[in-house]
C-alpha positions, 0 to 999 in steps of 0.5 A: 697940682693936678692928682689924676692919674697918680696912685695913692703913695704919690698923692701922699707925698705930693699933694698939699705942697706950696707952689714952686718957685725958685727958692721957695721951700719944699713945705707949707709952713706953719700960720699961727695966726687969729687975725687977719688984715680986711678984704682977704681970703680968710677974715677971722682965725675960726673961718680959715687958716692957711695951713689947714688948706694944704692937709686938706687938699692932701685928704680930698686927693686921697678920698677923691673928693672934690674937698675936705674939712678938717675939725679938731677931732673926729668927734668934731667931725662926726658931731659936725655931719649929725648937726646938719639933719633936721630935727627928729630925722630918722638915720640908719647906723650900726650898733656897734661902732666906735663907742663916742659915736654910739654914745652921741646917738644913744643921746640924740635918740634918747632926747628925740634930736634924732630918731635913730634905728640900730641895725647890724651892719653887716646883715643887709637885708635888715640894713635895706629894710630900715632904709625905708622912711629913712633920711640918712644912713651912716656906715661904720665898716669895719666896726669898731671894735668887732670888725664888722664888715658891711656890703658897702656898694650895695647898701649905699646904692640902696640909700640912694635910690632912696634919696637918703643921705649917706656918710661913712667912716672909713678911719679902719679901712682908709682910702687905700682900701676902699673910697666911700664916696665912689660907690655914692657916699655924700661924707666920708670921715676920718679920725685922722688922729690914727692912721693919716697922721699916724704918730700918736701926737695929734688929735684931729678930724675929717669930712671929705665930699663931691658937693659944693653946697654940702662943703657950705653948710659944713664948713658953717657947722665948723665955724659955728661950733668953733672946732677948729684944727690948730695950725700945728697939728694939722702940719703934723698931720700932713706930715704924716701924710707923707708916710702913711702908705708906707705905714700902713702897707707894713701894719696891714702885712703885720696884722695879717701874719698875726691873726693867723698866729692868734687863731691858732693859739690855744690861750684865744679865741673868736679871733676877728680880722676881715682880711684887710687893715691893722686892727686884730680883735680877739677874745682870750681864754679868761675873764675882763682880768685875765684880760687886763693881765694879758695888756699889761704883761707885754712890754712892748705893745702899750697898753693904752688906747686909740689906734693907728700910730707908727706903734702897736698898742692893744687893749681890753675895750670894755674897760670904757664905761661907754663901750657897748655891752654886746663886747665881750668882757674878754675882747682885746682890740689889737692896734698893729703897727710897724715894728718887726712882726717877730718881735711883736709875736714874742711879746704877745706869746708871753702877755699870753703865757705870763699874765 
């Protein structure tokens, strides 16, 4: 089905659909399949699977992207873009983001598999300045999980006229608030464990692209490292899909009403929310145990971790081992979801008043 033209809520409920005929059913099923009968498309359950086509056409629409890949987690996909650079390539990344990544460069760096420069991402000039010599940049924006935000376009655009490489996550933002690969972007990823699935029951990854050539050597990376999506949950996911614009608007609206009623509390401080997306970071009047009391006072937000389900859930981030230390001990990351915002704003005031 051809998606030019139609907004992102009609490509989420249109896009990865079986071709129509009469008496076909309305949605992809599901291939549970390893083998494969010779001469055909797909040969072997590590180089394709049926089911994974439909999400990832649904991905690419959303992106804008000519095609995407999905992996078995967004560690997948990230470790999937890393591994097509050579050998000691200097890359330009944040340093903060979210903590799998920042741990799976530390190690690269440390090892000489990368030759890694740490930037703040949200201070362009030094951004630019690393660029030079470079052969790759990768965009977290906003981080996770201060919140961030980086000048996209413009730092991209310096990338390129460099002739850098770039790759984005965009798992925060999502595609319908910003679309990485139209400022120049080569990889956009998604952990879409959060927000395309968004019902806390998966784990899966994406990488979404323009170039033909680019899709080759990743899908071989996929292939070689075997991590691979399972047909079930890439069904999931695309079932999710089907809501998430929904989802999302409501989680947006949500956070936004709530930052401000967080800013204004005398228990918190330095809250951080950059006018757009779900997640809400914030510091409270107390040390790391007041905070872990704060998380597990309330009794309807989950203290647990991960983000981007249809519930909300928060968490004291520097209770990870591998979390940055530039977090504050005290910092709570608030993953907003859909229930009522008034509900939510009693439980947080009494975690507040009662832990």
């Amino acid at each position: 089905m051809s998606h030019e033209n139609l907004s992102p809520e009609t490509i989420a409920i249109s896009l990865g659909r079986p071709e129509r005929s009469a008496g076909a059913g309305l949605n992809v099923p599901i291939t549970m399949n390893s083998t494969y009968v010779a001469n055909g498309a797909i040969n072997y359950g590590r180089t394709g699977n049926q089911t994974w086509e439909p999400l990832e056409e649904a991905i690419s629409a959303l992106e804008e992207a000519s095609s995407t890949l999905i992996f078995s987690s967004g560690m997948a996909a990230i470790t999937a873009a890393f591994s097509i650079l050579p050998h000691g390539a200097p890359i330009v990344a944040s340093h903060e983001g979210y903590s799998g990544t920042m741990s799976l460069l530390k190690r690269y760096h440390s090892e000489g598999r990368l030759e890694v420069r740490f930037v703040d991402i949200t201070d362009t000039k030094e951004v630019i300045a690393q660029l030079q010599g470079a052969a790759f940049l990768w965009v977290e924006s906003p981080t996770n999980p201060g919140l961030g935000v980086a000048e996209v376009g413009v730092i991209i655009g310096e990338a390129k006229k460099r002739n850098l490489g770039v790759g984005f996550d965009n798992t925060f933002a999502t595609p319908l608030n910003q679309k990485p690969l139209t400022f120049g972007a080569d990889i956009v990823m998604h952990s879409v464990t959060k927000y395309l699935a968004g019902h806390s029951d998966v784990l899966l990854g994406s990488l979404s692209m323009k170039d033909p050539a680019l899709h080759a050597r990743l899908q071989n990376a996929r292939m070689s490292f075997g991590s691979i999506a399972g047909p079930f949950e890439s069904w999931l996911a695309l079932r999710g899909i089907r809501t998430f614009p929904l989802r999302f608007e409501r989680a947006q609206e949500n956070a936004a009403i709530l930052a401000t009623r967080l800013a204004a509390h005398l228990s918190v401080s330095n809250v951080r929310y950059p006018g757009f997306g779900a997640i809400v970071s914030f510091q409270i009047e107390g040390d790391a145990k007041k905070a872990e009391a704060v998380c597990d006072a309330a009794t309807l937000i989950t203290n647990a971790t991960s983000l981007g389900g249809v519930e909300t859930t928060w968490e004291r981030r520097r209770r990870w081992e591998l979390e940055s230390h530039s977090v504050p001990e005290n910092l709570i990351r608030l993953s907003v979801g859909c229930e009522h915002v008034e509900d939510l704003w009693r439980d947080i005031q009494s975690a507040l008043a009662g832990s």
